[in-house]
C-alpha positions, 0 to 999 in steps of 0.5 A, a space after each residue: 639667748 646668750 650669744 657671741 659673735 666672731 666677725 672676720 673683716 677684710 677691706 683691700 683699702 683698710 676701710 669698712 664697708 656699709 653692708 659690714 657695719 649694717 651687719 655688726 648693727 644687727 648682731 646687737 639685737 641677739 649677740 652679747 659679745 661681738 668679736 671683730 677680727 680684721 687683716 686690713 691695715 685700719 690707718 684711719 682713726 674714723 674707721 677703727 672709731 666705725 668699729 669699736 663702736 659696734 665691737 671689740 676690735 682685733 687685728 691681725 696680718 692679713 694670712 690664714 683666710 677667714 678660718 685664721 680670724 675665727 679662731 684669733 677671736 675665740 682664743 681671744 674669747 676665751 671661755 665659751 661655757 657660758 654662751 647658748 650660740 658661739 658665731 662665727 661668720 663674715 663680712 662677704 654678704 649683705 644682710 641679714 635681711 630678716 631680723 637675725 632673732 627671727 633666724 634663730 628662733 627658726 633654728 631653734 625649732 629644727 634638730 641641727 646641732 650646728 648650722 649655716 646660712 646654707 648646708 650643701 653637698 656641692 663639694 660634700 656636704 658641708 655647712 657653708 663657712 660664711 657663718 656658722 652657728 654652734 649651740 652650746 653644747 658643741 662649743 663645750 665640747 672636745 670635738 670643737 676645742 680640738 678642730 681650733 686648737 689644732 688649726 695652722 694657718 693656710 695660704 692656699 684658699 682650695 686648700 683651707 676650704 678641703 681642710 677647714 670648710 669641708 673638714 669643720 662639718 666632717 669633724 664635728 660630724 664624726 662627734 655625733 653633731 648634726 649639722 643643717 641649714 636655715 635655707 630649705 629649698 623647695 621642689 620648685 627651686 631644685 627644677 630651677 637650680 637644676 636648669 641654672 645649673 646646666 647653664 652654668 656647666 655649658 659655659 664651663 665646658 666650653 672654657 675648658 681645652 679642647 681635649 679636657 671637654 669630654 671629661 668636664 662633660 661627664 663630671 661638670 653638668 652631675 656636680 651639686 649647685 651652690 645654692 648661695 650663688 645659684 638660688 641668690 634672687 630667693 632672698 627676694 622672696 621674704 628672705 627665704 635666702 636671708 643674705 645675698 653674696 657680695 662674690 654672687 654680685 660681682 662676679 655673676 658666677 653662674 651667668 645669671 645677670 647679677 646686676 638685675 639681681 643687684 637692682 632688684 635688691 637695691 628697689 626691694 631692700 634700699 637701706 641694706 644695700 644703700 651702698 653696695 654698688 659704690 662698694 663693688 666698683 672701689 673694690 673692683 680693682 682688687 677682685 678681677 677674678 678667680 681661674 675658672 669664673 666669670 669676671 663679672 655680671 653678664 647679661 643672658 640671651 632675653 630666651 635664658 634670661 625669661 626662663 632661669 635669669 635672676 628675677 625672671 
């Protein structure tokens, strides 16, 4: 299998984090060419040294969201033909925590012509953009070309996911290409993503004013999982969930208990997240919160944790 791999980085403090070299480390098992696209402003020599050991570095002003740096390093790729996978992913998990050999040797066996980490409904379905895998076939194609060739840089982060996110799938879709997902949920995981879920929907219907509560009522609880954030303890179970987000560790977004998911991760996989803690507190200041989401792990009443908490 020939691969390449575009990798979008971002660190507030132009360093890089151990998760994110981890990450260019196991690409060398399966990638032929990794592409590292970078908006941090990378001053120290030690840090562009950590880089280009591991890959070709390209750095670029910090606009434009990941989508903006994948295409900075597939126009820098240039030709694609001759690759069976074109890549392209980012430095906001820790993982993979299976081989990704073994992934895409999973992969190889289902009929998806593109596919992610994850493939959600939550908002349309859509392969989630974190990473996203195209054989060589839809890389070679017009479809493909035209969704990057055609593609301007937004500033708006709800408005890059509607266009890009959501748009690659509905693009490629529209083409003929079948999209998937590595992670299959099983019967067991929708009745427990379902109970998180509603969880998750009470808290947002109380945040909401009082005269906006009716229509959350109506619309929030029917609203698909992010199965990334609602279903993040999976990846204890054999990494049937083979990354866990560092967004799903630090702001806790369906109000699960993030920092047991964190130490269980740290007992279960202790040299990928060697350093992920020291990670999320010097980052911390940069990250207080998005509109409408929790600002960080939050511990539920022990009857909610014992039945849906991360690992319960």
């Amino acid at each position: 299998m020939r691969a390449l791999v575009v990798m979008a980085h971002y660190d507030a403090d132009g360093q890089v984090s151990g998760h994110a070299l981890r990450q260019m480390d196991a690409w060398a098992e399966v990638a032929d060419r990794l592409i590292v696209v970078s908006t941090a402003e990378l001053k120290d020599p030690t840090v562009v040294r950590e880089i280009t050991s591991r890959a070709e570095l390209v750095t670029r002003p910090n606009f434009g969201y990941d989508f903006y740096s994948y295409k900075t390093g597939l126009d820098r790729a240039g030709d694609l033909s001759g690759y069976d996978y074109v890549v392209v992913c980012n430095d906001s998990y820790v993982g993979p925590l299976i081989p990704y050999r073994r992934i895409f040797a999973d992969m190889e066996e289902r009929p998806a012509d593109f596919w992610g980490l994850t493939y959600t409904p939550r908002r349309g379905w859509h392969v989630q953009s974190f990473f996203v895998a195209f054989r060589s076939w839809v890389a070679r194609s017009e479809a493909f070309r035209s969704f990057w060739r055609t593609m301007t840089p937004i500033s708006d982060r709800a408005e890059v996911i509607r266009r890009y996110e959501l748009g690659m799938t509905a693009h490629l879709r529209s083409a003929g290409f079948r999209p998937g997902g590595y992670f299959q949920e099983s019967e067991a995981d929708r009745r427990l993503a379902r109970a998180r879920h509603l969880w998750f929907a009470w808290h947002v219907i109380r945040a909401q004013p009082r005269a906006r509560r009716g229509r959350a009522l109506r619309r929030v609880p029917l609203e698909p999982w992010n199965p990334v954030a609602c279903l993040a303890d999976r990846a204890l179970t054999e990494g049937r969930l083979p990354v866990v987000k560092i967004d799903t560790l630090r702001y806790d977004p369906y109000r699960l208990g993030s920092d047991r998911l964190l130490r269980a991760c740290e007992e279960r996989y202790p040299e990928q997240f060697a350093d992920v803690r020291a990670y999320l507190e010097r980052t911390q200041v940069q990250y207080p919160g998005r509109a409408g989401e929790s600002t960080g792990p939050v511990v539920p009443p022990w009857p909610v944790r014992a039945a849906i908490g991360y690992v319960r």
